[in-house]
C-alpha positions, 0 to 999 in steps of 0.5 A: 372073403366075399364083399359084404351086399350093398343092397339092402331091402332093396335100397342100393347104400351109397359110398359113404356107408363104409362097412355095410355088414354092421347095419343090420345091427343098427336096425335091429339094436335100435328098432328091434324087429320091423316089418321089411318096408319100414326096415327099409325106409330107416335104411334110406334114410341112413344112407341119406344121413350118411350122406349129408354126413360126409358131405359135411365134414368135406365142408367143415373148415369154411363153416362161416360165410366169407361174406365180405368177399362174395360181395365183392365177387358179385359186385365186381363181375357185373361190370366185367360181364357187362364190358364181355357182353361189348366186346364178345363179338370181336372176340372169336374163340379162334382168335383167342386160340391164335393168341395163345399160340402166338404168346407161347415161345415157339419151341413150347408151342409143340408140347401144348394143347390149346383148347378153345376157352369156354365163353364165360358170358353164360356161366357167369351170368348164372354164377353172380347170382348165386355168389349174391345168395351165398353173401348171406351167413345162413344161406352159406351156412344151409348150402355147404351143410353147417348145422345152423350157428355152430359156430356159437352152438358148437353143434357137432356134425355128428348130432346135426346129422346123424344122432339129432335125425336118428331120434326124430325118426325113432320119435316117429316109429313109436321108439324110445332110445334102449327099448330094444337093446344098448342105444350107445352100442346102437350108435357105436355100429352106426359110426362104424358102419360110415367107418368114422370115429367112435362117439362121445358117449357124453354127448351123445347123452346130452342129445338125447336129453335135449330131444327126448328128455325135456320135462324129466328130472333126470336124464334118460338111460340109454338101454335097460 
């Protein structure tokens, strides 16, 4: 059986659309019929979601900023580069090699590659920085995409970055969720599409009345 296309209107899907036969469905179940370019646009714009989506999940178990030991990391390598920046020019990359050869016993020394090491003068010049920045709670929190606090909100991957940008773009179409067809049925396909687990449908609900149900007396359907 022939591969699915990977190409649609025009927009070459990522990796991380796994099943792209079911997006079709997506668009339409959710959108209805549009025009080609706005089909499109939701189509990036699903594949951006994916994207940011697995890149997520592949950071999920750091989600709180290990604070403390950057600090020290950034604190500590700024004497270090400072003694390295002294000593760099007596510190040829062959005579670093030399040692390396002259430390390993000699029957070893014919199954070993000895590369010449990398000055790591610029690349830790460039990293102590950026260690600083990431100290911060919320700047490590937005660099390893953690939604914002979850871990006081308990906001799950799925809403921060597929449910929650799914309605908003809806919001921006005109499309309210089960104008077109089963919204929970809409958002079963578009995890099977990026071949993760099917949704909580309870949850699912709870989104789309923080999002699109506030000032209601009751929470909106989700298809009619």
């Amino acid at each position: 059986m022939a591969a699915y296309p990977r190409v649609l209107f025009g927009w070459r899907l990522s990796p991380y659309i796994r099943k792209p036969e079911h997006v079709p469905d997506v668009l339409t179940t959710i959108f209805g019929r549009q025009p080609q370019p706005t089909f499109r646009e939701i189509v990036v714009a699903l594949d951006a979601w994916g994207t940011n989506y697995g890149s997520a999940r592949r950071h999920r178990p750091a989600i709180k900023a290990p604070a403390a030991e950057l600090e020290q990391l950034a604190s500590f390598g700024r004497p270090f580069l400072n003694i390295w920046k002294e000593i760099e020019p007596l510190l040829d990359p062959e005579i670093i090699t030399r040692a390396m050869i002259l430390m390993t016993p000699p029957h070893e020394r014919r199954h070993r590659d000895f590369e010449v090491p990398t000055n790591p003068g610029p690349a830790l010049n460039n990293l102590l920085p950026v260690l600083k920045w990431l100290s911060d709670a919320n700047n490590y929190t937005a660099a390893s995409l953690q939604p914002e606090n979850s871990h006081k909100t308990h906001k799950t991957l799925e809403r921060a970055f597929l449910w929650e940008p799914l309605l908003q773009l809806m919001k921006e179409q005109g499309v309210k969720p089960g104008q077109y067809g089963d919204f929970s049925h809409g958002i079963k396909l578009l995890h099977l599409a990026l071949g993760i687990e099917p949704p909580n449908e309870g949850r699912v609900r709870r989104t789309v009345y923080d999002l699109m149900g506030k000032g209601s007396k009751r929470r909106p359907a989700l298809s009619e």
